[in-house]
C-alpha positions as CSV (number, residue, x, y, z in Angstrom):
1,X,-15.0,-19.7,25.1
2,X,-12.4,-17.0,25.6
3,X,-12.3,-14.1,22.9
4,X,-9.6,-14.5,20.1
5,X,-7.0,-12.3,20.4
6,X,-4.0,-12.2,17.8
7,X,-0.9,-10.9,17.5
8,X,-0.1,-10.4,13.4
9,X,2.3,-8.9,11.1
10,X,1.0,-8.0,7.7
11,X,3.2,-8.4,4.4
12,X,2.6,-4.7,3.4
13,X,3.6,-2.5,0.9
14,X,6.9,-0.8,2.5
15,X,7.5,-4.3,4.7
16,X,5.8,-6.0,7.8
17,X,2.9,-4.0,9.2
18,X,2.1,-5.1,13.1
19,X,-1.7,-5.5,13.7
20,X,-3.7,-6.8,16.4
21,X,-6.7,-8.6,15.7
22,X,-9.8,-9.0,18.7
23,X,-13.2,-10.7,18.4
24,X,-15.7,-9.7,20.2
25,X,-16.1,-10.9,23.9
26,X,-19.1,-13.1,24.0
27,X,-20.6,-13.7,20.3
28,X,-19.4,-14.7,17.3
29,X,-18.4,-11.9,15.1
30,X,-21.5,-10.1,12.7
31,X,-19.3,-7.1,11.5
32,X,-15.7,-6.7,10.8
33,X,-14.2,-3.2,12.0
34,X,-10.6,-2.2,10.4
35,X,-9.2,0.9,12.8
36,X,-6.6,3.4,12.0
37,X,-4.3,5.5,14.2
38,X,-3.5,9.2,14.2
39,X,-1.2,10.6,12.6
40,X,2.5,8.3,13.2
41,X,5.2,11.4,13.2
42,X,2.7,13.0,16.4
43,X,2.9,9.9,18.7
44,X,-0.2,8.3,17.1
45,X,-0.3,4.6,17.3
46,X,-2.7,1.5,17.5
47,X,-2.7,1.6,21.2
48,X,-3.4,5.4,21.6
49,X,-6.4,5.9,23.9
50,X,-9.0,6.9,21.8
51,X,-8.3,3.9,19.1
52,X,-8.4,1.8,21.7
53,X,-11.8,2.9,23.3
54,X,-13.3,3.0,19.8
55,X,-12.1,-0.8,18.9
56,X,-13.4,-1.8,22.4
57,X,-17.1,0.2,21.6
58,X,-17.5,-1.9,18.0
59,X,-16.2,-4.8,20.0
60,X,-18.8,-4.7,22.5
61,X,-21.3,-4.5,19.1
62,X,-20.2,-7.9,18.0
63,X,-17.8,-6.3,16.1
64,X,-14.2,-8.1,14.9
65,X,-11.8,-5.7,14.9
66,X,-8.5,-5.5,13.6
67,X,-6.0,-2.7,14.6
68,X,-2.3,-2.1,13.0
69,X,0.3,0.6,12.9
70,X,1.4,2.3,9.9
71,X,4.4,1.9,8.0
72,X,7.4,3.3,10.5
73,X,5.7,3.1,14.1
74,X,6.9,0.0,16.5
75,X,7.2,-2.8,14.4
76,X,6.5,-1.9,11.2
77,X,8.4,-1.6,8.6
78,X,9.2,1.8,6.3
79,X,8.9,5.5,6.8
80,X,6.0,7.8,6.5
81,X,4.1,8.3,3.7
82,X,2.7,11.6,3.4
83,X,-1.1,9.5,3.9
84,X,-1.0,8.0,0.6
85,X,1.2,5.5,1.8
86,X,-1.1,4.8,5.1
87,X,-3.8,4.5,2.6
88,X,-1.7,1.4,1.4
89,X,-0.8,-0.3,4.5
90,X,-4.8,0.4,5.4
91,X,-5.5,-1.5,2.3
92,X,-3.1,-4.2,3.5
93,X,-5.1,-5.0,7.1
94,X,-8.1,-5.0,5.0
95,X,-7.4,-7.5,2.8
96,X,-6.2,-9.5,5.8
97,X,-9.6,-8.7,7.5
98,X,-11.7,-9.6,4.0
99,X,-9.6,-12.8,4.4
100,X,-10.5,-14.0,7.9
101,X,-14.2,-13.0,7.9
102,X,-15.5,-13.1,4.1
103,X,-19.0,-13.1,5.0
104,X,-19.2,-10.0,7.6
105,X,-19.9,-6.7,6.5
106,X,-16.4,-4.3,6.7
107,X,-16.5,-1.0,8.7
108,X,-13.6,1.4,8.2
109,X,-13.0,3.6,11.5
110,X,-10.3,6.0,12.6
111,X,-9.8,8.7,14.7
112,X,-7.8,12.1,13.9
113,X,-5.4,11.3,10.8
114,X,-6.7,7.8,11.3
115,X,-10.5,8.9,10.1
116,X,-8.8,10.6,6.8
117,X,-7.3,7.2,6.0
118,X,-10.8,5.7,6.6
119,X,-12.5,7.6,4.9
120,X,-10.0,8.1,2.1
121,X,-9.6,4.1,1.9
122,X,-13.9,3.6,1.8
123,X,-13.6,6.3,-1.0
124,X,-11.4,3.4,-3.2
125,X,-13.0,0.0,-1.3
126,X,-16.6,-1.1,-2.3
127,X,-16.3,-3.6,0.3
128,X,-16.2,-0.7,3.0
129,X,-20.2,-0.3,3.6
130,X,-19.4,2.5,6.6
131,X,-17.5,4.7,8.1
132,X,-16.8,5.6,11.7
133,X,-14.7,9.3,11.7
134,X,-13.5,10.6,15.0
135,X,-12.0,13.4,16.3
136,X,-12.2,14.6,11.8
137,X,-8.9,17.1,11.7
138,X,-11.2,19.7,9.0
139,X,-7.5,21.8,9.3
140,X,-6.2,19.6,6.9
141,X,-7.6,21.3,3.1
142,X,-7.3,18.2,1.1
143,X,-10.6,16.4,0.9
144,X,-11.4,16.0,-2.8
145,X,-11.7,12.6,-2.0
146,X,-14.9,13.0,0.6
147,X,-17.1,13.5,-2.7
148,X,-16.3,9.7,-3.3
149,X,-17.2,8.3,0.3
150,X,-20.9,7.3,-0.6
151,X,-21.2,4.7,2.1
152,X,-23.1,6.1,5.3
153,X,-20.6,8.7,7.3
154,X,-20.6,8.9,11.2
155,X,-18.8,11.7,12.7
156,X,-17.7,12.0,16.5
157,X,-16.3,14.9,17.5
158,X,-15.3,16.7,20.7
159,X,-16.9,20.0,21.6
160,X,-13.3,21.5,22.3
161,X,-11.3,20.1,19.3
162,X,-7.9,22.0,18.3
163,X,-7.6,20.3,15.2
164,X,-11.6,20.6,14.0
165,X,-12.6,23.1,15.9
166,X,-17.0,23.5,16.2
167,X,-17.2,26.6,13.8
168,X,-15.2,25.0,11.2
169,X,-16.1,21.2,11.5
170,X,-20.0,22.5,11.9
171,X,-19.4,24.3,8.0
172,X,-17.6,21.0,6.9
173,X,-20.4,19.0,7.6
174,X,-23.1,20.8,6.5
175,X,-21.7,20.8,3.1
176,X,-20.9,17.2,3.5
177,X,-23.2,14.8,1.7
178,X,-25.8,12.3,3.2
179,X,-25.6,9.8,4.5
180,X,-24.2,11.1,7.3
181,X,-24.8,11.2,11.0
182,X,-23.0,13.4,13.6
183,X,-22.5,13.2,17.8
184,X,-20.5,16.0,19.8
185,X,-18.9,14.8,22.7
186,X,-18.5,17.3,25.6
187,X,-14.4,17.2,26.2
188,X,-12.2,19.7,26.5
189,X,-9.7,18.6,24.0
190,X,-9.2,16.5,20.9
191,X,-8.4,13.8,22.5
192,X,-11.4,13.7,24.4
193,X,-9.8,13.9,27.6
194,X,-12.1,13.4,30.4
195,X,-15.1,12.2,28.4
196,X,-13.6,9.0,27.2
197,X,-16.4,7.3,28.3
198,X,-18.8,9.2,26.4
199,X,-17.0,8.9,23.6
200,X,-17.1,5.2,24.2
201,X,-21.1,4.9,25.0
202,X,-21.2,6.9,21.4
203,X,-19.2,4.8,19.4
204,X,-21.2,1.4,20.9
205,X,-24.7,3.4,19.8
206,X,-23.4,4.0,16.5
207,X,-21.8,-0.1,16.2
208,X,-25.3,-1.0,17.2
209,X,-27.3,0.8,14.4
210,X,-25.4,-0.6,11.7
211,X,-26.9,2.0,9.5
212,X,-28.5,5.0,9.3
């Protein structure tokens, strides 16, 4: 039987939010897998590379995956809202997600601006039971809500990262509390450019441990 692939748009907060939702190729779904963009005034959107190599990874896990862009970017509706509001429309493809697959346990995952909504959404969600962070931007201060985000933590980062570089991202997570779990990808940018693939094979080891 062919995958399910969907085409949706959300009722969210600020309007319609356009999402995508893929199950998994050849399984029926055993985790569901909400994935957030980078940040939408910088390009960032649900088909950007990365997002789209890290919902393929959990998809290849057995993974459902939904995918949707924030308030303002293609089809949805509203304007930016300084990450609180992304929080929201986050919330939004959640529910939607919680909806559909009731049973399955729910993974938040993001990369760049994208992981801070994770995160900052599995800080607020019991439902969330972990997190996938990619490509963490540490050069954004605000993170009092990290203290809250007790569900295990993996980090993926690149080895050459503008936005987190090593030195910093290295101090960030060693103050960070467990659970947590942390792979470096050798790329030479934040977008992991030339080591997509790596990134990919990660993000599949981490969908197939399911914890820590």
């Amino acid at each position: 039987m062919p995958r399910r692939i969907e085409s949706l748009l959300l009722a969210g907060p600020a309007g319609r939010l356009e999402a995508l939702l893929e199950e998994p190729e050849h399984q029926a779904p055993l985790e569901a897998a909400l994935v957030c963009h980078p940040h939408p005034l910088h390009g960032g959107t649900m088909h950007n590379k990365v997002v789209y190599r890290l919902a393929r990874g959990l998809r290849k896990t057995g993974c459902v995956v939904l995918r949707f862009n924030y308030r303002g970017v293609n089809l949805s509706q509203g304007e930016y809202a300084h990450e609180i509001g992304e929080t929201e429309d986050a919330r939004t493809a959640l529910r939607e997600l919680q909806s559909r697959y009731p049973d399955l346990p729910v993974t938040a995952a993001g990369f760049s601006f994208g992981s801070r909504v994770a995160l900052r959404l599995a800080a607020q969600e019991p439902a969330i039971q972990r997190v996938i962070a990619a490509g963490f931007p540490t050069r954004i201060a605000d993170r009092a809500f990290l203290p809250d985000v007790r569900v295990p933590k993996y980090f993926v980062q690149s080895t050459n990262d503008l936005y987190g570089p090593r030195a910093d991202f290295t101090l960030f997570y060693d103050a960070l509390a467990a659970p947590k779990h942390l792979d470096w990808i050798e790329a030479s940018d934040h977008f992991f450019h030339d080591a997509l693939a790596a990134f990919e094979a990660a993000i599949e080891q981490i969908g197939r441990e399911r914890t820590l």
